[in-house]
C-alpha positions in Angstrom: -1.5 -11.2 -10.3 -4.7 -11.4 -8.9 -7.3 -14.9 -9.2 -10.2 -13.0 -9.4 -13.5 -14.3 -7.3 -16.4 -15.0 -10.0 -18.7 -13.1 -9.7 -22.5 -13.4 -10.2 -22.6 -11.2 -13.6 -20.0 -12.4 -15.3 -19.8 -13.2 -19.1 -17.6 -15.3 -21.6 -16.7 -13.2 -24.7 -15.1 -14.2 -27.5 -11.7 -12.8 -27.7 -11.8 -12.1 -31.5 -15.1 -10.4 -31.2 -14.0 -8.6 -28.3 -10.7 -7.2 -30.2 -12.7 -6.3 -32.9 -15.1 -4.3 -31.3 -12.8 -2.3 -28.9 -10.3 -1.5 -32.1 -13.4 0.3 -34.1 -14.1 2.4 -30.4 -10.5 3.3 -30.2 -10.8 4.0 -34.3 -13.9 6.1 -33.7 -11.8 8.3 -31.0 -9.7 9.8 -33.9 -7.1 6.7 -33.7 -5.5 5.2 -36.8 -6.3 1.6 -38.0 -3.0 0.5 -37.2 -2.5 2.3 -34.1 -6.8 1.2 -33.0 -5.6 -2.1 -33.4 -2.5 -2.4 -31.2 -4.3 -0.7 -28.6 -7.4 -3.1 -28.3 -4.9 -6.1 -29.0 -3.1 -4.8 -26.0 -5.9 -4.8 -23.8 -7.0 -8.3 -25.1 -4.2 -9.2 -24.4 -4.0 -8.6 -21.3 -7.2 -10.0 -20.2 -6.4 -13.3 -22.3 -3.3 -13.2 -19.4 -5.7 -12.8 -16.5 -4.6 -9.4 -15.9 -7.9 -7.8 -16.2 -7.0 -4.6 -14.1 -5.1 -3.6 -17.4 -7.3 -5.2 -19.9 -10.5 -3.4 -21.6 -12.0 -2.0 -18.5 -9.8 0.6 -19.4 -11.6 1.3 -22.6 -14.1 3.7 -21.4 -11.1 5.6 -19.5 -9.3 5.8 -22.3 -12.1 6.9 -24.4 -12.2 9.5 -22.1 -8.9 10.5 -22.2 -9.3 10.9 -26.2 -12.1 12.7 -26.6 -12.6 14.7 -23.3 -9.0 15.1 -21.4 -6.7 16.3 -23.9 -4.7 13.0 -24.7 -3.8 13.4 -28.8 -5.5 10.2 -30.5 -3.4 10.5 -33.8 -0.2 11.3 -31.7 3.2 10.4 -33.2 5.8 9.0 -31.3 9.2 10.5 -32.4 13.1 9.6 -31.3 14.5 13.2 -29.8 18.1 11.6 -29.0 20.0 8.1 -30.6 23.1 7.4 -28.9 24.8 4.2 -29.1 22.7 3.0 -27.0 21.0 5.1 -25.4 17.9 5.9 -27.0 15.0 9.3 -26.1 11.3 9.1 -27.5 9.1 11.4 -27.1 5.2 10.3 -27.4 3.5 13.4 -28.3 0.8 12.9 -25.8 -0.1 9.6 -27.4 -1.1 6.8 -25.8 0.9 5.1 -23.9 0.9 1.6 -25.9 1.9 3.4 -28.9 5.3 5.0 -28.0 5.9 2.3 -25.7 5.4 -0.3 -28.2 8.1 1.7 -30.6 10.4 2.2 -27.4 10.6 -1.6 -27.2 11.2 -2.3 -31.2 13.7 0.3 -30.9 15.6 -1.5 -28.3 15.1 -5.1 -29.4 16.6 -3.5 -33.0 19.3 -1.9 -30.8 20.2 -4.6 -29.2 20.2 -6.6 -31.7 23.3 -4.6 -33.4 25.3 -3.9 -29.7 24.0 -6.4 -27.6 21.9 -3.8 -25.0 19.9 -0.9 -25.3 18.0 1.6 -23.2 15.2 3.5 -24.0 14.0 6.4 -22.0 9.9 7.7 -23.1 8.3 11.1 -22.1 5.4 12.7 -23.1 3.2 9.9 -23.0 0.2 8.9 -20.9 -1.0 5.3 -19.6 0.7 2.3 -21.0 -1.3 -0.8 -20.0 0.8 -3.9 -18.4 4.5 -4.3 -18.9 4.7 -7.5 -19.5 3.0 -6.7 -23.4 7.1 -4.9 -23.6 8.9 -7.5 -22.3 7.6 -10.5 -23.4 8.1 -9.1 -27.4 11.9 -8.8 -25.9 11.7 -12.5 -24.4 10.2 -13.4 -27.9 13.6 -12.3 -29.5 15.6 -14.6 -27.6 16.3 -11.4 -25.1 15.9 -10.2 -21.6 13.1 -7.5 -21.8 13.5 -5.1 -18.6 10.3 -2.3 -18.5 9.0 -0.1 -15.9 6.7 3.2 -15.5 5.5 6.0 -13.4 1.9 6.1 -12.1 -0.4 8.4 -10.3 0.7 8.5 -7.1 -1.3 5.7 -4.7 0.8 4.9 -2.1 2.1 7.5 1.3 5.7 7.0 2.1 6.0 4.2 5.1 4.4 5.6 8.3 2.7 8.4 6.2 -0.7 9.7 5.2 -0.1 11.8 2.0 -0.3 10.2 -1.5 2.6 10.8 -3.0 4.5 7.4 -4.7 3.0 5.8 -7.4 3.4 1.9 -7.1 5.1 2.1 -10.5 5.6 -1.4 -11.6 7.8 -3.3 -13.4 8.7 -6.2 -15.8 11.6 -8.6 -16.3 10.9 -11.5 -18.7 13.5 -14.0 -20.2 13.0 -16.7 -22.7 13.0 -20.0 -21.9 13.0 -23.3 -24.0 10.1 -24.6 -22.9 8.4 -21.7 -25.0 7.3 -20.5 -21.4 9.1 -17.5 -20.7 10.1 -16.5 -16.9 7.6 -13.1 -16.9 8.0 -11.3 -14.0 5.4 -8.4 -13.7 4.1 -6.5 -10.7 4.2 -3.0 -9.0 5.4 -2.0 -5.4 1.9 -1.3 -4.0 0.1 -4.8 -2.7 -2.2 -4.5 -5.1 -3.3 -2.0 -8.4 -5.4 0.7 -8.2 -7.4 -1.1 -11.5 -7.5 -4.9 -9.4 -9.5 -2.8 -6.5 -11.6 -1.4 -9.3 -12.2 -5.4 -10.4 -13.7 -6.1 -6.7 -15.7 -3.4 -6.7 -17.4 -3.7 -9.8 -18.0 -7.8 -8.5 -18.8 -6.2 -5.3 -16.5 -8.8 -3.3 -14.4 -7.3 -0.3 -10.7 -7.2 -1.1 -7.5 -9.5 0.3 -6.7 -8.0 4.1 -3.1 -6.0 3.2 -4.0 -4.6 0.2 -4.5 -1.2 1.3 -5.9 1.4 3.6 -8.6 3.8 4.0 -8.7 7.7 3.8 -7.6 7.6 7.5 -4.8 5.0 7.0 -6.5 2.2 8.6 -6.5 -1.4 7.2 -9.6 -2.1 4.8 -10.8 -5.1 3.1 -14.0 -2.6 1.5 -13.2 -2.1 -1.7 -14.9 0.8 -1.9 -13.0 2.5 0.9 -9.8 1.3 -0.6 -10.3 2.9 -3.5 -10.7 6.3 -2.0 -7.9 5.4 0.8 -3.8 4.8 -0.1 -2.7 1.2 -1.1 -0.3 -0.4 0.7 3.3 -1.0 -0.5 4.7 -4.3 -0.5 7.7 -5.2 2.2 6.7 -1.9 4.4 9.5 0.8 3.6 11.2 -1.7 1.1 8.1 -1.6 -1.3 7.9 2.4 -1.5 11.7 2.8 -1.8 11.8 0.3 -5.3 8.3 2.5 -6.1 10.2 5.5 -6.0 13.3 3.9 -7.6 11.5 2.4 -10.8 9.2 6.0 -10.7 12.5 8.0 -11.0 14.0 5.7 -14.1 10.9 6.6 -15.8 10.8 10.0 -15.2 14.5 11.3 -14.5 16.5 10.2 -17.5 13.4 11.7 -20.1 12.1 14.7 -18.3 8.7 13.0 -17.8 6.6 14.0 -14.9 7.5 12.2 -11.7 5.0 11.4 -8.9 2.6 14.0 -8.1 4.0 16.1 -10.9 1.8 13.5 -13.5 -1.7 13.9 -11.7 -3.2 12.7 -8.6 -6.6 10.4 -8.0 -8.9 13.3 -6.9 -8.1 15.0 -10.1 -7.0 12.4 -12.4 -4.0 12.6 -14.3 -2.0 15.0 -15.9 -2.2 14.1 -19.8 0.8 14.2 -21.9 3.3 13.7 -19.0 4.5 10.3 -18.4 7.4 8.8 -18.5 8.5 4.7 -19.0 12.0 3.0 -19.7 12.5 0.1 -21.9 15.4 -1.8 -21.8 16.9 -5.3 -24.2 19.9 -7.6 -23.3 20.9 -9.5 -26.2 21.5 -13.1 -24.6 23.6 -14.0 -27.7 26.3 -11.4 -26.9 26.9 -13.0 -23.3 25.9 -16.5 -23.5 24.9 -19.3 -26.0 21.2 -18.8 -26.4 20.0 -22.2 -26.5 22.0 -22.7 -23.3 21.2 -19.8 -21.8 17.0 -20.8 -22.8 17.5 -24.2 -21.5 19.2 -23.0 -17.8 16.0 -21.1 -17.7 14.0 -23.8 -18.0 16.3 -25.5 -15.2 15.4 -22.7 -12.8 12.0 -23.2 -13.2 12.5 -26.7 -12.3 14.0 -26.1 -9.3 10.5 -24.0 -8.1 8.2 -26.9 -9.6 10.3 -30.0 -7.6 10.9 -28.0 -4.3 9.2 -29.0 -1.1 5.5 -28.1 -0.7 3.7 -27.1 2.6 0.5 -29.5 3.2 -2.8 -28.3 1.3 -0.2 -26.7 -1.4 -0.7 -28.7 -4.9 1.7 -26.6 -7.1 4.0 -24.0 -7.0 4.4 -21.0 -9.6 7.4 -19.3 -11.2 6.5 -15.5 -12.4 4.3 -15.4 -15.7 3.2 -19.1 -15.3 0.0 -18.6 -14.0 -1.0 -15.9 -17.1 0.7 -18.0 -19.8 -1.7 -21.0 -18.2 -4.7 -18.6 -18.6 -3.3 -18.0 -21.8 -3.9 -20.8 -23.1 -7.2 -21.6 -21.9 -8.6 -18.3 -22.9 -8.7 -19.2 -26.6 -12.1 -19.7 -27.1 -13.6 -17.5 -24.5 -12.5 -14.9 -21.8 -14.4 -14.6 -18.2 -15.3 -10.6 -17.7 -17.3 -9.1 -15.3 -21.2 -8.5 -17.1 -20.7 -4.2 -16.0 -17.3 -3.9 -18.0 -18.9 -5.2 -21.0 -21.6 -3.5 -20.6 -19.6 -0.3 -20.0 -17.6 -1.4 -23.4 -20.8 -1.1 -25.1 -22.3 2.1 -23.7 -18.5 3.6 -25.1 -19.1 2.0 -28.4 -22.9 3.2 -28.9 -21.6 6.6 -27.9 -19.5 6.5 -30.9 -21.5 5.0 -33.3 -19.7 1.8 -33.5 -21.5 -1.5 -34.0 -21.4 -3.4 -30.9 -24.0 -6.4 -31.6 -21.3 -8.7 -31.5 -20.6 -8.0 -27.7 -24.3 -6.4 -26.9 -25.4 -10.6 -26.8 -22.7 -11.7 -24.4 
């Protein structure tokens, strides 16, 4: 994840207030209650993690997509194909949260009867951070395992043409500690929404995050977002790209790299494609064993050596559960994304007092 610099406009919102207000804008697109609500408690979520490249800075993009590009706001996930355990949904051009959200409950349900389960989505459109999937899996006392497609941001290695998305993906297990091991992160250095975060605080980037339009290294982040990002590990990064793209894709006839949009033109709605996948620890190994050897792992990272200047080192998800927990009371966004939260919600005729103040 990215430790965002402060910046000079940035605001502490309440993260009840904030939920609140983004569930009646998603509600005023055409959404149900139900389906308003787990959308903004995804975002908020997200942000409470530190992840605010996938938190409600999306919310006037997904406005967008509901009342402007075609995505269906009162879309209904259905299950095309049940198998043992292999399992197809179809998201009607929903959003993404909502069919992947069912995807996962599937699966955990799935695996809760043979032990693992694979779900395969199409016909979806964005679908936040993964780590919202896994962790309900982790949650469960089981392995979570989710990835997705994404408009493609990255040229293959040595290349100029955008053609691989950076596609990330999830893996979180529990652990006894009540700190699960959460790994989360796409193939490209960086997201095309944490370049987005810079610009708005109008800081330069980290050098190796991406290129510009002509493929040279940029730390602009306004150059970077209209150049390619770079994949992580060179070749290795766009070949796992491509990988966790065609999982998503492949196995539910979803739309695979260019094929779901591009960043001139935006994306292609009603197209995407994610897998979500549960492994029952109780059918392989004792789970409070299993829970407590996790734990044991992350001891080993937290008592290894440490290179001078270095006060602490980090095992995958610790750093968002930390923000996590400090975010209780208040979360740190940049002043323009609430104020862009509140032009959406004035749009629609929601009441947005409660965030206009902060």
């Amino acid at each position: 994840m990215a430790i965002y610099p402060r910046g000079a406009g940035d605001r502490v919102v309440d993260p009840g207030a904030l939920e609140a207000v983004v569930t009646a804008i998603f509600a005023g697109c055409g959404m149900s209650d139900a389906d308003a609500s787990l959308l903004a408690g995804s975002l908020v979520a997200s942000d409470r993690r530190g992840i605010l490249s996938h938190g409600v800075m999306r919310v006037p993009d997904y406005v967008k997509k509901m009342t402007k590009d075609g995505v269906d706001p009162r879309g209904v996930p259905t299950v095309v194909s049940d198998r043992g355990a292999a399992i197809v949904i179809d998201g009607h051009n929903s959003m993404g949260q909502i069919g992947g959200t069912m995807a996962m409950r599937r699966v955990i349900e799935r695996a809760g009867e043979i032990g693992v389960a694979f779900a395969a989505v199409r016909g979806s459109n964005h679908c936040g951070a993964m780590d919202w999937y896994t962790l309900m899996a982790a949650e469960a006392d089981m392995i979570g395992i989710a990835g997705t497609n994404a408009i493609p941001t990255m040229a293959p290695w040595g290349g100029t043409d955008r053609i691989v998305g950076i596609n990330p993906l999830s893996i979180a297990m529990p652990a006894a500690s009540g700190k699960p091991f959460v790994l989360d992160f796409a193939f490209g250095a960086t997201a095309h929404g944490k370049i987005r975060i810079y610009h708005q605080k109008d800081s330069p980037i980290p050098e190796g995050w991406a290129f510009d339009a002509e493929g040279n290294p940029t730390t602009d982040a306004g150059a970077a977002l209209n150049g390619i990002i770079q994949p992580i590990g060179q070749h290795k990064g766009v070949g796992l790209g491509m990988a966790v793209g065609m999982l998503s894709s492949l196995l539910s006839g979803a739309g695979y790299g260019t094929e779901s949009g591009n960043m001139e033109d935006g994306a292609v709605v009603g197209v995407d494609g994610h897998f979500f996948m549960a492994i029952n620890v109780a059918f392989f190994e004792d789970v409070a064993r299993f829970k407590t050897r996790t734990d044991d792992v992350i001891a080993q990272v937290h008592t290894s050596g440490r290179r001078d200047g270095v006060e602490r080192l980090y095992v995958p998800g610790e750093i968002e559960s930390d923000l996590e927990a400090a975010s209780r009371d208040g979360i740190v966004l940049p002043g323009t994304a609430i104020d862009d939260i509140v032009a959406a919600g004035k749009a629609l005729g929601v009441n947005v007092t409660a965030l206009a103040g902060q």
